[in-house]
C-alpha positions in Angstrom: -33.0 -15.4 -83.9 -35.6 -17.3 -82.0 -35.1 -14.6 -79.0 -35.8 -11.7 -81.1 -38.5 -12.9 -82.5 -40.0 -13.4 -79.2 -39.2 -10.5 -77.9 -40.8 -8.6 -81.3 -43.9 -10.9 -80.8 -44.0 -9.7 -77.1 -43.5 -5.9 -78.0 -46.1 -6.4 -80.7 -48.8 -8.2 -78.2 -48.0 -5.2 -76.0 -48.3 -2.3 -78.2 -52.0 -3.6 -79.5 -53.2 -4.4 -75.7 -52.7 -0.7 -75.0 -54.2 1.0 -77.8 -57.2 -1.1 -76.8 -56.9 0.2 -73.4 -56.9 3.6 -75.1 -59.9 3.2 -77.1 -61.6 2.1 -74.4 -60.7 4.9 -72.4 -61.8 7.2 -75.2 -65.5 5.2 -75.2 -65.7 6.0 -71.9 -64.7 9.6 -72.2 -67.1 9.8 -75.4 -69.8 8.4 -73.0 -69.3 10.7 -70.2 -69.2 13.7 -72.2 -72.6 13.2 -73.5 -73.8 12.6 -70.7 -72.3 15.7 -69.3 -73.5 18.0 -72.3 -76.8 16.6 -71.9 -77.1 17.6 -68.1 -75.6 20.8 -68.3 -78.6 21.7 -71.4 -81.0 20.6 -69.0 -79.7 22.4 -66.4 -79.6 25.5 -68.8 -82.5 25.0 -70.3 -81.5 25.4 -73.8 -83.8 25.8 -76.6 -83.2 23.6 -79.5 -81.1 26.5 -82.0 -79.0 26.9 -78.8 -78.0 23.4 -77.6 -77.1 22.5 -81.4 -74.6 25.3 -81.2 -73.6 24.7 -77.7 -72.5 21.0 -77.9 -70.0 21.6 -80.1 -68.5 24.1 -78.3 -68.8 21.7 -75.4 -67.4 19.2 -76.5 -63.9 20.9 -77.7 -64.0 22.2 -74.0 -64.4 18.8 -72.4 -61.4 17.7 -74.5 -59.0 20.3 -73.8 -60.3 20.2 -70.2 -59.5 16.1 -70.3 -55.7 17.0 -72.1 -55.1 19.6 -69.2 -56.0 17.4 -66.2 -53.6 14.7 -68.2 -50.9 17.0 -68.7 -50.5 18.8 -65.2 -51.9 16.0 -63.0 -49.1 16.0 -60.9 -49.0 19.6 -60.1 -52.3 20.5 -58.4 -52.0 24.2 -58.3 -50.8 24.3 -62.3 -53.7 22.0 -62.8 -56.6 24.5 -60.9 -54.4 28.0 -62.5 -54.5 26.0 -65.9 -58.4 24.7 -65.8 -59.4 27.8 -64.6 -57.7 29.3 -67.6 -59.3 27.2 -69.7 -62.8 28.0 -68.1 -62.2 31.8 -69.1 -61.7 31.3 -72.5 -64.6 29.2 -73.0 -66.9 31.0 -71.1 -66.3 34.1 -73.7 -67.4 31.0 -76.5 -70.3 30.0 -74.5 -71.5 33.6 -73.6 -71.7 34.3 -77.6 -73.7 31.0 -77.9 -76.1 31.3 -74.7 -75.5 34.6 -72.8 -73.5 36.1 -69.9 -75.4 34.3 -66.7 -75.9 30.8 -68.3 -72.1 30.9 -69.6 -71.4 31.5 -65.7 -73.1 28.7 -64.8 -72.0 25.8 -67.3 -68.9 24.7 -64.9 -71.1 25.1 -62.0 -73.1 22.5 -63.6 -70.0 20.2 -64.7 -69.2 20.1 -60.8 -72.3 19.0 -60.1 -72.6 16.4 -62.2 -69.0 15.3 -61.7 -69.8 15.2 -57.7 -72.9 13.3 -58.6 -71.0 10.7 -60.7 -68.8 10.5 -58.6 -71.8 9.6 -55.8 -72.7 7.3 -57.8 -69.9 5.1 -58.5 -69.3 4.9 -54.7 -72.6 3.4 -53.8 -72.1 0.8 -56.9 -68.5 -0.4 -55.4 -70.1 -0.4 -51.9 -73.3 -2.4 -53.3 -70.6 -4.9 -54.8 -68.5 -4.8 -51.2 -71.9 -5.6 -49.7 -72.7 -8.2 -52.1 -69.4 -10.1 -51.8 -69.4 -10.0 -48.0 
């Protein structure tokens, strides 16, 4: 009896550490996305009326976007035929919101920040390697 209950309290223990893992990871995702939005309407230069009908939009992307790197992240070629897919059908959304060229550009501009987040969490682990040395 004593052993089950242990092993309950262990599978309990367990089962709340990783939803916490998972909210965190959604924060995070929340976070980025914003972020993400936000550059990509500066980089647009939407006016006010468009950028309130963009982000929306936007963000239902980014989450199918996350859900199909997730799902096919061990296939690379599924992954690019299924992103680019993706990009397709939500570049007909955006078009409606913000026009044929700056619908073009929006994943243009989510590589670029992606490439420059990914910049910049390099030099931050090599400023802590530096640091620690």
């Amino acid at each position: 009896m004593k052993r089950f209950l242990l092993i309950l309290g262990l599978l309990f223990a367990t089962t709340l550490h990783l939803s916490a893992q998972e909210d965190d990871d959604s924060d995070d995702n929340e976070t980025i996305r914003d972020k993400m939005s936000e550059y990509i309407q500066k980089k647009l230069n939407l006016s006010n009326e468009e950028a309130s009908k963009f982000k929306p939009t936007f963000i239902q992307y980014f989450r199918e976007w996350r859900a199909t790197i997730r799902e096919n992240r061990g296939d690379k070629l599924v992954l690019k035929q299924k992103v680019a897919d993706l990009q397709i059908r939500y570049r007909d959304r955006f078009k409606g919101i913000i026009g044929e060229q700056r619908s073009n550009e929006v994943f243009n501009h989510q590589r670029d920040f992606i490439q420059r987040l990914r910049e910049e969490v390099r030099d931050r682990r090599q400023k802590n390697d530096r640091r620690r040395n």
